[in-house]
C-alpha positions as CSV (number, residue, x, y, z in Angstrom):
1,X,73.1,86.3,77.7
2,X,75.0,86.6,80.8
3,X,78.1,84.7,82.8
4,X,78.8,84.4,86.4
5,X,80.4,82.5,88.3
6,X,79.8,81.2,91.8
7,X,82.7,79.8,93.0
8,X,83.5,77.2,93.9
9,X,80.6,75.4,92.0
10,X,79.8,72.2,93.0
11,X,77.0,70.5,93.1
12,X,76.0,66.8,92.7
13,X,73.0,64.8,91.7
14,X,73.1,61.2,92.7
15,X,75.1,59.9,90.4
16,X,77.6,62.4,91.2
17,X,77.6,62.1,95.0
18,X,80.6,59.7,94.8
19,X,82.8,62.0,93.3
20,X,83.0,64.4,96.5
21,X,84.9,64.5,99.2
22,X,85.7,66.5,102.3
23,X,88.8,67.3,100.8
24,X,87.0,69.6,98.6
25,X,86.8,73.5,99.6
26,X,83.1,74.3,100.6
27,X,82.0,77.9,99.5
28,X,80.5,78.2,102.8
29,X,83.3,77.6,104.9
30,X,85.6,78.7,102.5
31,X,89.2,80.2,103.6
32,X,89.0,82.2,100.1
33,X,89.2,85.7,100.6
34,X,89.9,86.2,104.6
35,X,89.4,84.4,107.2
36,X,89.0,80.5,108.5
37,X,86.7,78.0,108.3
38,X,86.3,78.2,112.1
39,X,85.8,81.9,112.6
40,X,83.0,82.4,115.2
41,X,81.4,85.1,113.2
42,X,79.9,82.5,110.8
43,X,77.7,81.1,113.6
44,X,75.8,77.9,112.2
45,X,73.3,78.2,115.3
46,X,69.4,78.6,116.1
47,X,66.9,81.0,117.7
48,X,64.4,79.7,119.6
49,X,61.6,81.9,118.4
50,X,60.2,82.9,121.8
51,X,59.9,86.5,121.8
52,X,62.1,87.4,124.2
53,X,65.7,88.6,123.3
54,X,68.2,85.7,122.8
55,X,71.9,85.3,122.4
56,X,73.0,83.0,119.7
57,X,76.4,83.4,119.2
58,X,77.8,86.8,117.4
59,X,73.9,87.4,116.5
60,X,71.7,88.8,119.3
61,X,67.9,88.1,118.6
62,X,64.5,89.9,119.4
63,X,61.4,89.5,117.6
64,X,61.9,90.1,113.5
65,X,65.6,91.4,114.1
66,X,68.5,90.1,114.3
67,X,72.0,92.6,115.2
68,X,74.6,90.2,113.9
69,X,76.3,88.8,110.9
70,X,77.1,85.2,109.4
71,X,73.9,83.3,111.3
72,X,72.2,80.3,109.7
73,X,68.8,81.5,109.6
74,X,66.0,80.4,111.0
75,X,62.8,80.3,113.2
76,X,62.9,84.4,113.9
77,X,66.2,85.5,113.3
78,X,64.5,87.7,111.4
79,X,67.2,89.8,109.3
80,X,65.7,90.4,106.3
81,X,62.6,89.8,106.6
82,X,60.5,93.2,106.5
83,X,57.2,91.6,108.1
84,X,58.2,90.6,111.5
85,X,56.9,87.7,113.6
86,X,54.5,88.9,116.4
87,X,52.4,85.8,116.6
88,X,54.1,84.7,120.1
89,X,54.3,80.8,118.2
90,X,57.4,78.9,118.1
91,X,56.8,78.1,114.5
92,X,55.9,80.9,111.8
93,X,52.5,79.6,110.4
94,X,51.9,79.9,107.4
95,X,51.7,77.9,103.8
96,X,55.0,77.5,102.0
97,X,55.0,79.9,99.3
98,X,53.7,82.9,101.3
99,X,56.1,83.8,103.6
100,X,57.0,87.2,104.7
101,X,59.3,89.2,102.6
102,X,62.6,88.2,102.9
103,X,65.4,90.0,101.2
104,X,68.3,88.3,102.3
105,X,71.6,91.1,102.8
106,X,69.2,93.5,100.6
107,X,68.3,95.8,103.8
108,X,69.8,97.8,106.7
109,X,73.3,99.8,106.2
110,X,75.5,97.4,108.5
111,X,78.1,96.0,106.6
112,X,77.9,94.1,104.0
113,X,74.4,94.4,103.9
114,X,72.6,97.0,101.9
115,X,70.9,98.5,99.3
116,X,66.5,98.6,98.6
117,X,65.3,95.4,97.5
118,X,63.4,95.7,94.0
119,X,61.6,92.2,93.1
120,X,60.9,91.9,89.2
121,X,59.8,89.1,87.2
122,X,62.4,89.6,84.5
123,X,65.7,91.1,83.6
124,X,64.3,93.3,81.0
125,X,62.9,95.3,84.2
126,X,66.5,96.1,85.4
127,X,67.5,99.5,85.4
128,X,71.3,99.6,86.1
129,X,72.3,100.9,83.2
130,X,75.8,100.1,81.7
131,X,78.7,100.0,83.7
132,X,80.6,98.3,81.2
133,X,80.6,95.0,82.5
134,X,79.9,93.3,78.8
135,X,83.6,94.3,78.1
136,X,84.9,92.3,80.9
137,X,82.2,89.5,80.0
138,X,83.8,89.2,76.6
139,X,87.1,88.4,78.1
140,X,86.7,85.2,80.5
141,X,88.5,82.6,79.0
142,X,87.0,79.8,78.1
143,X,88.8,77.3,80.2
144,X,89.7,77.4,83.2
145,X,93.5,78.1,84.4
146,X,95.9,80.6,85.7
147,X,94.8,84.6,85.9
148,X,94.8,86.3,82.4
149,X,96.3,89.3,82.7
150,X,94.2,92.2,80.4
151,X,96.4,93.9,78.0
152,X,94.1,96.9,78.0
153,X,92.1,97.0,81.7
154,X,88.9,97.6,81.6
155,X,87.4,100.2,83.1
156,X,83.9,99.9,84.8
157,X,81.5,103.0,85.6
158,X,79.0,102.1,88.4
159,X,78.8,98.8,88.6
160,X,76.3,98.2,91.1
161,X,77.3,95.4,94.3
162,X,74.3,92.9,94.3
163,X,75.6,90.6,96.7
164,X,79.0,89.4,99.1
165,X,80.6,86.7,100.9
166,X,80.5,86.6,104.3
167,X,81.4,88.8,107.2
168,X,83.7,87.7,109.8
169,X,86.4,88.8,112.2
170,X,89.7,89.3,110.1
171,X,91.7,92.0,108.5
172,X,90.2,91.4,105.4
173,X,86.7,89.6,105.4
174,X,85.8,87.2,103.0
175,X,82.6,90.1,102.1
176,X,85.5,92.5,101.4
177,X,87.3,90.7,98.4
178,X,84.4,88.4,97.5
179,X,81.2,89.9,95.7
180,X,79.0,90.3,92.8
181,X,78.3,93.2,90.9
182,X,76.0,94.0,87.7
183,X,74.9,96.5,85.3
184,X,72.6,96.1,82.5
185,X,74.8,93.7,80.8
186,X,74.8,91.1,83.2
187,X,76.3,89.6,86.4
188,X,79.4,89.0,87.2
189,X,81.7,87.8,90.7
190,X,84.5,89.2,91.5
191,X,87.2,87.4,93.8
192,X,90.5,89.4,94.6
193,X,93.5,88.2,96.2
194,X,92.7,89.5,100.1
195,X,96.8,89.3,100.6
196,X,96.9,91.8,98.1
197,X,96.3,95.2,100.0
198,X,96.4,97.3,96.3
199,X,93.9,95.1,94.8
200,X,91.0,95.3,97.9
201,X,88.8,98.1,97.8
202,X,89.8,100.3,101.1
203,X,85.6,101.5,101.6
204,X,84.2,98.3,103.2
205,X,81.7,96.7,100.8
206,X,78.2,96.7,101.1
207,X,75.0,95.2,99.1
208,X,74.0,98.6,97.2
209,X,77.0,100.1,96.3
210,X,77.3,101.8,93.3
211,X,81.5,101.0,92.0
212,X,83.6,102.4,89.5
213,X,86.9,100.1,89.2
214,X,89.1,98.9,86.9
215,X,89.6,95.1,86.0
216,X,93.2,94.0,85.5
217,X,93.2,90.0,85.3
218,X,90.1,87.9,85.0
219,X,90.0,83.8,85.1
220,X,87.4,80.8,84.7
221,X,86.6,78.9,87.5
222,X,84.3,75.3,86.9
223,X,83.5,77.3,83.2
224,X,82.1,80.5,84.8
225,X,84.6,83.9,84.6
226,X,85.3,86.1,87.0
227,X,87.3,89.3,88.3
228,X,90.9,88.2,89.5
229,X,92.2,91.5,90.2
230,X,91.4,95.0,90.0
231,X,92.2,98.4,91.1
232,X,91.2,102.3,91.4
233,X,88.0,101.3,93.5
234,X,85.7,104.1,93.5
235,X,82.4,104.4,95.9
236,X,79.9,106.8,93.7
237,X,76.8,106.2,96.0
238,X,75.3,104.0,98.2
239,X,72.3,101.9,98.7
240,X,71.0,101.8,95.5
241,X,68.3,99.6,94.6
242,X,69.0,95.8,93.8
243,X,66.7,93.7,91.5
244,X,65.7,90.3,92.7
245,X,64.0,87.7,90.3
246,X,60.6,86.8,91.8
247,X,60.9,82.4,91.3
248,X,59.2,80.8,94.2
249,X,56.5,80.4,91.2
250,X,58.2,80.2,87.9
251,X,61.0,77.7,87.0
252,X,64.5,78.9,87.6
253,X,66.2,78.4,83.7
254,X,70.1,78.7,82.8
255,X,69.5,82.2,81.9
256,X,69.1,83.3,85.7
257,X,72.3,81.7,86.8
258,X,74.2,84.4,88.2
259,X,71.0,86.5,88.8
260,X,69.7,87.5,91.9
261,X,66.7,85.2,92.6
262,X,64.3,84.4,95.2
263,X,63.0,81.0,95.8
264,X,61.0,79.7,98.4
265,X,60.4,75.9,98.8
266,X,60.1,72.7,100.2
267,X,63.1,70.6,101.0
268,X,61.7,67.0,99.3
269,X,64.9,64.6,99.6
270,X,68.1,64.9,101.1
271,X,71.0,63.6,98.7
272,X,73.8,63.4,101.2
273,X,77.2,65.4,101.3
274,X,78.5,67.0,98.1
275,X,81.8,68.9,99.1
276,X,83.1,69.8,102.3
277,X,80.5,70.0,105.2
278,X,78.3,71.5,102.6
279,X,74.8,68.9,101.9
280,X,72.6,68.8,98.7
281,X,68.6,69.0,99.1
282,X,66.2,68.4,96.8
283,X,64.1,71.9,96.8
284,X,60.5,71.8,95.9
285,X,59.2,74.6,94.5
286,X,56.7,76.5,91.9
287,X,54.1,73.8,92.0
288,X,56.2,70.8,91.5
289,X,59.6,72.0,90.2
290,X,63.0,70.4,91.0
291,X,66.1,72.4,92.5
292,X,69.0,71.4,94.0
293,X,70.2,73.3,97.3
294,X,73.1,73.3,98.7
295,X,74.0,74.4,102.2
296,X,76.6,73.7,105.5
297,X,73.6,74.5,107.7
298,X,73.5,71.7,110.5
299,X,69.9,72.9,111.3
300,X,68.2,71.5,107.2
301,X,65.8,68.5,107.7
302,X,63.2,67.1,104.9
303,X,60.0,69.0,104.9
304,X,60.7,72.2,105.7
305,X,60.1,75.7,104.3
306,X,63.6,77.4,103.1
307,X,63.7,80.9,101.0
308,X,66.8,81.6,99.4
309,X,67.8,85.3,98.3
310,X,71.2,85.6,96.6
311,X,72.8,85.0,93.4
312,X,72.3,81.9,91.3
313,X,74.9,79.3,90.8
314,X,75.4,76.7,88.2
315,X,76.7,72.9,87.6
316,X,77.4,71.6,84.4
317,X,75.3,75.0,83.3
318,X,72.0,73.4,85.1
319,X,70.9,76.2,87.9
320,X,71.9,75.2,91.3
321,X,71.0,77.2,94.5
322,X,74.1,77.2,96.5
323,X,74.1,78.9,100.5
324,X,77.5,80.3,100.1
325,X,76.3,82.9,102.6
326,X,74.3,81.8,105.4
327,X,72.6,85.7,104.9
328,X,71.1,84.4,101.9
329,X,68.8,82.2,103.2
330,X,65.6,82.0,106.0
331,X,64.3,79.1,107.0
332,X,60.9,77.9,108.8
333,X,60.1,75.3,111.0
């Protein structure tokens, strides 16, 4: 069994709705970790999908590619997707369920993207091997509350970065001090104090690398641990290969939260705001299953085809697919 965390975790089913607010902080406009909410390289904007080269904010768009970070994905953006578009159609056409490979920040060597996607249908296929991470695992506390500083640090051997925050414009970018890494015990996030130059690793992170650190403080955060601090960042090698779950056709289950998955759906019902500019969806998916999705994108309507690729998150220990990163996610018209 593994723990993650996600943070911040929110996410609401109907009866919950009322408890939000716009006061609360929204993952994907988060000032956690570098950064504002109104940096211009998290560009919540559109390509048209023509064929010819397009500017759309920081992200500069030809057919299947896409040059820029932070963009809300969708018709042909393209990054990520390793079976380009050359239909010359405004819409990608095709059934939802089948659509080309996308691997989310799982490609290229432009920071913080990275790494060879590997899709698997179960953990047992991982192959990281043991960084250590079931040490750190075993010291979350079980409530949430102030940093618990380790008596004895913990020191990990090649961890392995499966996924980051976002890229934008300051000193210290939110990719930079917020990310997940794993190793045959499990997954875990790690989010360091970006004010903190000695606890930031000084190699820019990237999806792929392989780590050795050592963890210093960890915490609980809505009942899911994570790294609070950390030092001695190591880069051993770089894009290595990072296991996605294949579960566009097999129910997501409490034992992937934290996981890497890929799901590809429907968006069924739209169950308004639930924290921050941040909406939930309904998510159809895998021949009638339920999801709930959760995304700032102003460009999510009822109907259509979404694939998410990034790491599971969690509410009250029920999965929850949560677009903290607009890189995560592709979306089809």
């Amino acid at each position: 069994m593994h723990t993650v965390s996600l943070r911040p975790l929110f996410a609401l089913s109907l009866v919950a709705l009322a408890a939000c607010s716009s006061a609360v902080e929204d993952p994907a406009r988060s000032t956690g970790g570098g950064g504002s909410s109104t940096d211009t390289g998290r560009t919540d904007t559109v390509s048209s999908d023509t064929g010819a080269a397009a500017d759309i904010g920081v992200c500069r768009v030809t057919r299947g590619v896409c040059s820029g970070v932070g963009v809300d994905r969708r018709v042909g953006s393209g990054v990520g997707v390793t079976t380009a578009d050359t239909a010359g159609d405004t819409a990608d056409a095709y059934v939802c369920g089948s659509a080309p490979a996308f691997s989310g920040q799982i490609f290229g060597s432009d920071a913080p993207s990275g790494g060879v996607p590997l899709f698997v249908n179960s953990r047992s296929e991982f192959t990281y091997g043991d960084a250590n991470l079931d040490e750190v695992i075993s010291q979350f506390p079980t409530v949430d509350g102030d940093p618990t500083i380790l008596p004895t640090p913990v020191v990990i051997t090649g961890a392995i970065v499966v996924a980051t925050s976002y890229m934008n414009t300051a000193a210290v970018p939110p990719s930079q001090s917020n990310f997940w890494v794993a190793d045959s015990n499990g997954t875990v996030e790690v989010r360091l104090d970006y004010t903190n130059a000695a606890n930031v690793p000084v190699t820019q992170i990237r999806v792929g690398h392989k780590l050795n650190f050592v963890v210093t403080a960890v915490d609980s955060y809505f009942g899911s641990g994570q790294v609070q601090a950390a030092n001695s960042w190591e880069l051993v090698e770089a894009d290595t290969g990072v296991h996605v779950l294949e579960r566009t056709a097999t129910a997501l289950t409490a034992d992937d939260i934290g996981e890497v998955v890929r799901v590809e759906g429907t968006l069924t019902r739209d169950n308004g705001t639930c924290g921050g500019t941040s909406k939930c969806y309904d998510l159809t998916y895998a021949d009638g299953q339920v999801a709930l999705y959760r995304s700032a994108s102003t460009f999510l309507s009822i109907g259509q085809c979404v694939t998410f690729v990034g790491p599971l998150s969690q509410f009250s220990g029920a999965p929850q697919i949560n677009v903290a990163n607009f890189d995560w996610s592709w979306t089809a018209q």
